[in-house]
DRENTILUM-735104 format. One record per residue (C-alpha): x, y, z; residue number from 1. Coordinates in nm, 2 decimals, always signed. Each point is the difference from the previous one (the first is absolute). Layout:
% DRENTILUM-735104
+--------+--------+--------+-----+
|     xx |     yy |     zz | seq |
+--------+--------+--------+-----+
|      X |      Y |      Z | NUM |
...
+--------+--------+--------+-----+
***
This chain:
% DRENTILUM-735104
+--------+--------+--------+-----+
|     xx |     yy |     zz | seq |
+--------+--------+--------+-----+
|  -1.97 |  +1.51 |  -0.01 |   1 |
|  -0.12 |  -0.36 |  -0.20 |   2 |
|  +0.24 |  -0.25 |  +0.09 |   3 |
|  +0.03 |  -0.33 |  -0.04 |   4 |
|  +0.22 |  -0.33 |  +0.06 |   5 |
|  +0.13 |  -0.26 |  -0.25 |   6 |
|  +0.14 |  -0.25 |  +0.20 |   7 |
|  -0.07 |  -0.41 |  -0.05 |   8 |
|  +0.09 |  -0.10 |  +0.39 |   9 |
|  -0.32 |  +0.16 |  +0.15 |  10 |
|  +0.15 |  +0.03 |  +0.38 |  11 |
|  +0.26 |  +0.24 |  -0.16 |  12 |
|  -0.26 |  +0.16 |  -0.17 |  13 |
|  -0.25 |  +0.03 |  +0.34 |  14 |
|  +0.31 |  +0.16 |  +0.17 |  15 |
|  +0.14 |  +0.21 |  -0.21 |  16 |
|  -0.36 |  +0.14 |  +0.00 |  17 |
|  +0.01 |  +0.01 |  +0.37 |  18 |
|  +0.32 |  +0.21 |  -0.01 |  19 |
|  -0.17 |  +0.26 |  -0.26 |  20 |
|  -0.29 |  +0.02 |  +0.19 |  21 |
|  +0.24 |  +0.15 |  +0.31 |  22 |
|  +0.11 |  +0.27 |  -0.30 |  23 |
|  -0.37 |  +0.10 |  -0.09 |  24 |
|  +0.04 |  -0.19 |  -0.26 |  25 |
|  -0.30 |  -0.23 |  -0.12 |  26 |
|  +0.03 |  -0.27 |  -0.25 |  27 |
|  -0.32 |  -0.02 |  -0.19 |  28 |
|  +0.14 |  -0.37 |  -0.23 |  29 |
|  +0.19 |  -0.30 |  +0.11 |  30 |
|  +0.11 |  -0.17 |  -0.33 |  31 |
|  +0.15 |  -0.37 |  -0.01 |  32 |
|  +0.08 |  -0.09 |  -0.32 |  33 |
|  +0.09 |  +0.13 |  -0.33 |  34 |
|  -0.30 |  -0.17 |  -0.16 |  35 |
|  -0.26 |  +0.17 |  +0.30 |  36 |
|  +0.20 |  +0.36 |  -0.07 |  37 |
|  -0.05 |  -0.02 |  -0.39 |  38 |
|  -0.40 |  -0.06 |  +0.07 |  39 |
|  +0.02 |  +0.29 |  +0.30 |  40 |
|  +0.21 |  +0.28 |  -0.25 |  41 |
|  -0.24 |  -0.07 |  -0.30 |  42 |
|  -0.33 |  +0.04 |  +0.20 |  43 |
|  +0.09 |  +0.31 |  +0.27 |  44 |
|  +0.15 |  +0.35 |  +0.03 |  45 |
|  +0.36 |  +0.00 |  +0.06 |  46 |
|  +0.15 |  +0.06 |  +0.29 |  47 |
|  +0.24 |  +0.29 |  +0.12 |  48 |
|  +0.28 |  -0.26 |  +0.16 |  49 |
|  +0.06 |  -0.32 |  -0.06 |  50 |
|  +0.21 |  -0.25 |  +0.25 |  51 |
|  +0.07 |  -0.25 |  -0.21 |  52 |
|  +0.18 |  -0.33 |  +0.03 |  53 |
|  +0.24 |  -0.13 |  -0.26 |  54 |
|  -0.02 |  -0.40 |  +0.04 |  55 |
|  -0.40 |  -0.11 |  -0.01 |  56 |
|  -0.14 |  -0.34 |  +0.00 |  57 |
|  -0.05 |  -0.02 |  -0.33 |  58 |
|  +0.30 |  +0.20 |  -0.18 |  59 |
|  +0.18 |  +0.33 |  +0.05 |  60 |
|  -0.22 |  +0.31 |  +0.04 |  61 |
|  +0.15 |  +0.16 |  -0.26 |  62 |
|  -0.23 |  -0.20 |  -0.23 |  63 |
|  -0.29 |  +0.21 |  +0.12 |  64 |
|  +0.15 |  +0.30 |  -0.21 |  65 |
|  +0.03 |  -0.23 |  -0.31 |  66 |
|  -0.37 |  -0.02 |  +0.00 |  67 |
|  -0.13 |  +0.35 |  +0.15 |  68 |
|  +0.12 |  +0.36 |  +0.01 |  69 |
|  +0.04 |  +0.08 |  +0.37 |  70 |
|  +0.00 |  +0.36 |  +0.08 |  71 |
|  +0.05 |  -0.01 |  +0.39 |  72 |
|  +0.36 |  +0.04 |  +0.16 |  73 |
|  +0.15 |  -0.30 |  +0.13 |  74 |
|  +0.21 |  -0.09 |  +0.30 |  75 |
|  +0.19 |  -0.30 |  -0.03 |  76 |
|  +0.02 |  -0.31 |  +0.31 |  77 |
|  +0.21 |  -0.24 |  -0.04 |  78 |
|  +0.13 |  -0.25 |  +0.18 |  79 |
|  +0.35 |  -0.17 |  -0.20 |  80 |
|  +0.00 |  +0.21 |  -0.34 |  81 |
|  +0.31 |  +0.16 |  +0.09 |  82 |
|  +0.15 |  -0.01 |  -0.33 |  83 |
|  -0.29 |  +0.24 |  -0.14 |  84 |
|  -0.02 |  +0.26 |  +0.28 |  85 |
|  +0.26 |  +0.24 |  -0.18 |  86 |
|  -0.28 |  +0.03 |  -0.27 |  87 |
|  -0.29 |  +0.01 |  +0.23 |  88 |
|  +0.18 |  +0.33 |  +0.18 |  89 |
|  +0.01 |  +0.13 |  -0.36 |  90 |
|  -0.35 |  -0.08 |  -0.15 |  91 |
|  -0.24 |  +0.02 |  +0.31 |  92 |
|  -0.06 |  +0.18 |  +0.31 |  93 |
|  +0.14 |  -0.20 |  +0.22 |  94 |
|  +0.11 |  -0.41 |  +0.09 |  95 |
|  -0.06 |  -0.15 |  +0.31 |  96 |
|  +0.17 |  -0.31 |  +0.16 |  97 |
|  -0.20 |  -0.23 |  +0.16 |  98 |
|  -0.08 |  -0.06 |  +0.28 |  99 |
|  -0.08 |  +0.43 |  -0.04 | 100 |
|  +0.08 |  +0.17 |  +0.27 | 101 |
|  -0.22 |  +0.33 |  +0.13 | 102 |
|  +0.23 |  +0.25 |  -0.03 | 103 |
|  +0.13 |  -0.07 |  -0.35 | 104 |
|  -0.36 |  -0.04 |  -0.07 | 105 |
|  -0.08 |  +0.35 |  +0.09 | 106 |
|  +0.30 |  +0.13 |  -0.13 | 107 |
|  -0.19 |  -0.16 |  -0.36 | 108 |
|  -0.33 |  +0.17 |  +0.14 | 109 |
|  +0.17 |  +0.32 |  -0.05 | 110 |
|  +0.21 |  -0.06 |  -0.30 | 111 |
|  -0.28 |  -0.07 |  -0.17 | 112 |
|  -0.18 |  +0.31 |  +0.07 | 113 |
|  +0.24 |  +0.21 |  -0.04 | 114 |
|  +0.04 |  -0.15 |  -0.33 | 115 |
|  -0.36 |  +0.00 |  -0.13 | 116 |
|  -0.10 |  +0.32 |  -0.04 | 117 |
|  +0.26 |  +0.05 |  -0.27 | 118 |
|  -0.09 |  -0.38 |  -0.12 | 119 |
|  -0.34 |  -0.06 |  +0.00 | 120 |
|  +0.05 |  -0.35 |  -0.21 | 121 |
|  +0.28 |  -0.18 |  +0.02 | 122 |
|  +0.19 |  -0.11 |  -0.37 | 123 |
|  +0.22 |  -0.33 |  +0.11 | 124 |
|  +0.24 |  -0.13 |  -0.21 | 125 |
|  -0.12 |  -0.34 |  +0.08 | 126 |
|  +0.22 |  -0.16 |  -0.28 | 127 |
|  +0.30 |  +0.12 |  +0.12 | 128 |
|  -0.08 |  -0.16 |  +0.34 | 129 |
|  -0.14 |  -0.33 |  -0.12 | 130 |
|  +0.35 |  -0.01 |  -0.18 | 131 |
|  +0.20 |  +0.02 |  +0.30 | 132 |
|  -0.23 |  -0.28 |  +0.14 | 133 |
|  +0.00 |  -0.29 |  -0.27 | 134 |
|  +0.40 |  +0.11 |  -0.05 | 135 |
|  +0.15 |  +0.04 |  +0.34 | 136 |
|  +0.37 |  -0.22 |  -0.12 | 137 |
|  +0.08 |  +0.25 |  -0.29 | 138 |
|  +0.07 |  +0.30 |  +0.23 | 139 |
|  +0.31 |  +0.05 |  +0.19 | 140 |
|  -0.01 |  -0.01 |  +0.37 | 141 |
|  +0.31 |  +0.13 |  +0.24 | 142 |
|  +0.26 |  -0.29 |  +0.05 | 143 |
|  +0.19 |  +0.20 |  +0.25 | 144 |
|  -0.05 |  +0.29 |  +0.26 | 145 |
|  +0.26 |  +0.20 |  +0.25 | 146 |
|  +0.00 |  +0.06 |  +0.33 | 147 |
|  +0.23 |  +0.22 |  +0.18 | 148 |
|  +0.19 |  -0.12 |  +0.28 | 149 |
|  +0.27 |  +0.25 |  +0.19 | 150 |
|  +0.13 |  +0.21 |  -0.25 | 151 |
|  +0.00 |  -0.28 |  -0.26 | 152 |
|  -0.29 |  -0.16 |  -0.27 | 153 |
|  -0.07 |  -0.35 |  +0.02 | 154 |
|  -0.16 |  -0.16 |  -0.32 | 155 |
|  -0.23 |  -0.28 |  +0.07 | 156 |
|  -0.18 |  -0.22 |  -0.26 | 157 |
|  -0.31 |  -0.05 |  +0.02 | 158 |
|  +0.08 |  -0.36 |  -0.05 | 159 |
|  +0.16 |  +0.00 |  +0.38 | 160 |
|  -0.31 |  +0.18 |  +0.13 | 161 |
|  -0.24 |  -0.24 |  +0.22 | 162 |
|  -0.22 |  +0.27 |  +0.07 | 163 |
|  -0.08 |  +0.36 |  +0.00 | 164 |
|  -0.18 |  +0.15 |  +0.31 | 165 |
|  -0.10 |  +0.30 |  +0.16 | 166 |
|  +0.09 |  +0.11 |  +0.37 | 167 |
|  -0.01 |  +0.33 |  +0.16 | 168 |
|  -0.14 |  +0.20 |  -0.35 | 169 |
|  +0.34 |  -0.17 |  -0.16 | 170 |
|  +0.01 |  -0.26 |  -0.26 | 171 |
|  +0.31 |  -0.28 |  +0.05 | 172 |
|  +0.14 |  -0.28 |  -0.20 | 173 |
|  +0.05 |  -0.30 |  +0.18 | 174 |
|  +0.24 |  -0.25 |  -0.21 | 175 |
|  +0.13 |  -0.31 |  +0.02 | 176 |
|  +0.34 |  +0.08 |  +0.20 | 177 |
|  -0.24 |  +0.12 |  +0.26 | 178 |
|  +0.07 |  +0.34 |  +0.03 | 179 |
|  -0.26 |  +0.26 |  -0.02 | 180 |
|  +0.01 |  +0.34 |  -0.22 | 181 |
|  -0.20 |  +0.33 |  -0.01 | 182 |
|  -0.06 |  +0.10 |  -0.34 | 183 |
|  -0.10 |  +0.32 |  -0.11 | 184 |
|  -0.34 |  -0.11 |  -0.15 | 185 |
|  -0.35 |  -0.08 |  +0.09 | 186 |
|  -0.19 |  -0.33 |  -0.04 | 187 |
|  -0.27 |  +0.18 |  -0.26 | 188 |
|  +0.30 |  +0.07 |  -0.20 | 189 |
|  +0.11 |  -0.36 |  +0.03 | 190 |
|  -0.34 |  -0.10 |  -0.11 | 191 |
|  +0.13 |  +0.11 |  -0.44 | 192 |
|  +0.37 |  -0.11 |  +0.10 | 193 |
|  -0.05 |  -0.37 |  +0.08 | 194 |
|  +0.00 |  -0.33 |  -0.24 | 195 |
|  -0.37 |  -0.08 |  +0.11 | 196 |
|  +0.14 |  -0.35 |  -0.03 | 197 |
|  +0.27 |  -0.01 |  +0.25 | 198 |
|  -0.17 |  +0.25 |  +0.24 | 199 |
|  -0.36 |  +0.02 |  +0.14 | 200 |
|  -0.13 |  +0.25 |  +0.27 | 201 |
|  -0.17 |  -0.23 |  +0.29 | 202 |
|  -0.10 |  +0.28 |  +0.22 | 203 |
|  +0.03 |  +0.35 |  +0.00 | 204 |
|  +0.32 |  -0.01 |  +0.19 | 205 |
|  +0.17 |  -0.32 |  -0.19 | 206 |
|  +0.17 |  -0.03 |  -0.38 | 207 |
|  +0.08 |  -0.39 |  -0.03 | 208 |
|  +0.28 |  -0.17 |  -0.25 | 209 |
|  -0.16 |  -0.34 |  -0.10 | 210 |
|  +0.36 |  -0.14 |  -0.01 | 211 |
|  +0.07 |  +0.07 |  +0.34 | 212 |
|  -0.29 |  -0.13 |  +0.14 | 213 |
|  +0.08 |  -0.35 |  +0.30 | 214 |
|  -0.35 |  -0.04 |  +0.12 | 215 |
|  -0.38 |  +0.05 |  -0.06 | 216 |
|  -0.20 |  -0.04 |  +0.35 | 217 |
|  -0.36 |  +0.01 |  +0.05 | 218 |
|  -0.04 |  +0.28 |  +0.24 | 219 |
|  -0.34 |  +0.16 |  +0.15 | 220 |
|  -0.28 |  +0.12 |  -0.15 | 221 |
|  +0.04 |  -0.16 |  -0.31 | 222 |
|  +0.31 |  +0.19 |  -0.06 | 223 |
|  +0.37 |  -0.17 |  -0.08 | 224 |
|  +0.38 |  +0.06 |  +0.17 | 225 |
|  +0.27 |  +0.01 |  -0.23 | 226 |
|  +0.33 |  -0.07 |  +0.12 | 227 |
|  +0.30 |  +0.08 |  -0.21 | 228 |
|  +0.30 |  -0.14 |  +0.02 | 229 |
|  +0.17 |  +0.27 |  +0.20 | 230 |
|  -0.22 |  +0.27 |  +0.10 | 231 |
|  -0.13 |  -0.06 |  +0.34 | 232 |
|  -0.01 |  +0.36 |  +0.16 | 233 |
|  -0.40 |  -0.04 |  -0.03 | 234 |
|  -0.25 |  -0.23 |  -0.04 | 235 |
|  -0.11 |  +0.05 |  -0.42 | 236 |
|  -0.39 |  -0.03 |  +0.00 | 237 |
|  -0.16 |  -0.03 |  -0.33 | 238 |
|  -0.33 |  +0.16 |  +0.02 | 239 |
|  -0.32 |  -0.15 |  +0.00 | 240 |
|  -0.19 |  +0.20 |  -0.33 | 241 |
|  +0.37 |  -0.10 |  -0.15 | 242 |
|  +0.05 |  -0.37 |  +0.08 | 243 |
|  -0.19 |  -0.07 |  -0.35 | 244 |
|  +0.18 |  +0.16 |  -0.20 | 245 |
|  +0.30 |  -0.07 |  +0.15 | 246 |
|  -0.01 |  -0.38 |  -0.07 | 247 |
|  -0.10 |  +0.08 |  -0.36 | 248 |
|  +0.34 |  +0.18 |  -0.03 | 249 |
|  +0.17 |  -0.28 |  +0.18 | 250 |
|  -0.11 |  -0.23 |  -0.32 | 251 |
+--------+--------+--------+-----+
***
């Protein structure tokens, strides 16, 4: 299998590496930029699988496709692009969150080839997705959900909602009146639910609402602690690969 990564931070690149190595998976490229994967595409053979970033140094990565006609299959990583996920499900094999973890990683590994022999090139509707990601404010994201609670629904807005979090392989709203509901959905589904502006996912465990937000800390390892106004059942880590990004959405 030729595979190779399109990723501008090069220590996410170097590890992600690392963790296909421990699938037998060897990466044969390391791309950086969309400028230095234009030059790579138009002078080599394509490869089967492509792990490709979305946000590059110099542009999206979709602008690699305006200029050359990949045929490899792709697997998305992404580390804030909620808002576009929905599409990536439908147009790729696969989306990763950053930071990856290895078991979703495999379970990628084995989508894909399960998928490829009746694929053997991959036709995305890169359009459509570059759509989604230059107009994120014209679709409609969920303003409320429900949660049940005895024998009775409760309707919270999402306004109210300081954070989403999973414990125990269930997903909980935690809202402003401090109470704490299980709702019957998962934080991938989340991901094509939330305003992208109001929300952002900090760790794989954390959903945060910008409007309920008391403190920024510095915390260890270059990473940040949020504290919300009145969620305080655990310590709210952003992590390290997602600090950046973070405090561009904070803008």
């Amino acid at each position: 299998m030729n595979v190779i990564i399109i990723e501008d931070e090069k220590p996410s690149a170097r590890r992600l590496s690392r963790q296909l190595a421990k699938l037998d998976v060897q990466t044969t490229t390391m791309l950086h930029s969309v400028e230095e994967s234009i030059a790579w595409f138009q002078n080599n053979e394509h490869p089967d699988l492509i792990f490709l970033d979305i946000q590059l140094s110099d542009g999206l990565s979709f602008e690699i496709f305006d200029v050359v006609d990949v045929q490899s299959a792709i697997i998305f990583t992404t580390a804030y692009d909620e808002y576009a996920l929905q599409a990536f499900k439908l147009n790729s094999i696969d989306y990763l969150l950053k930071p990856i973890d290895d078991e979703e990683l495999a379970n990628a590994i084995k989508k894909y080839k399960t998928v490829k022999p009746a694929t053997p090139t991959m036709a995305l509707d890169f359009e459509d997705i570059k759509k989604l990601l230059v107009n994120p404010l014209e679709r409609e994201y969920k303003k409320r959900f429900t949660a049940r609670v005895g024998q009775h629904l409760k309707i919270i807005n999402a306004d109210d909602v300081e954070c989403f979090y999973s414990e125990n392989k269930g997903t909980y709203a935690s809202t402003s009146d401090g109470r704490n509901y299980l709702l019957d959905t998962t934080l991938e589904n989340l991901e094509s639910e939330l305003e992208p502006r109001i929300f952002f996912r900090v760790s794989r465990k954390y959903y945060v609402n910008i409007n309920h937000i008391n403190d920024i800390v510095a915390y260890t390892n270059s990473r940040l602690k949020i504290k919300l106004n009145r969620y305080i059942d655990q310590e709210i880590i952003v992590s390290r690969e997602r600090v950046k990004d973070f405090k561009l959405w904070l803008e």
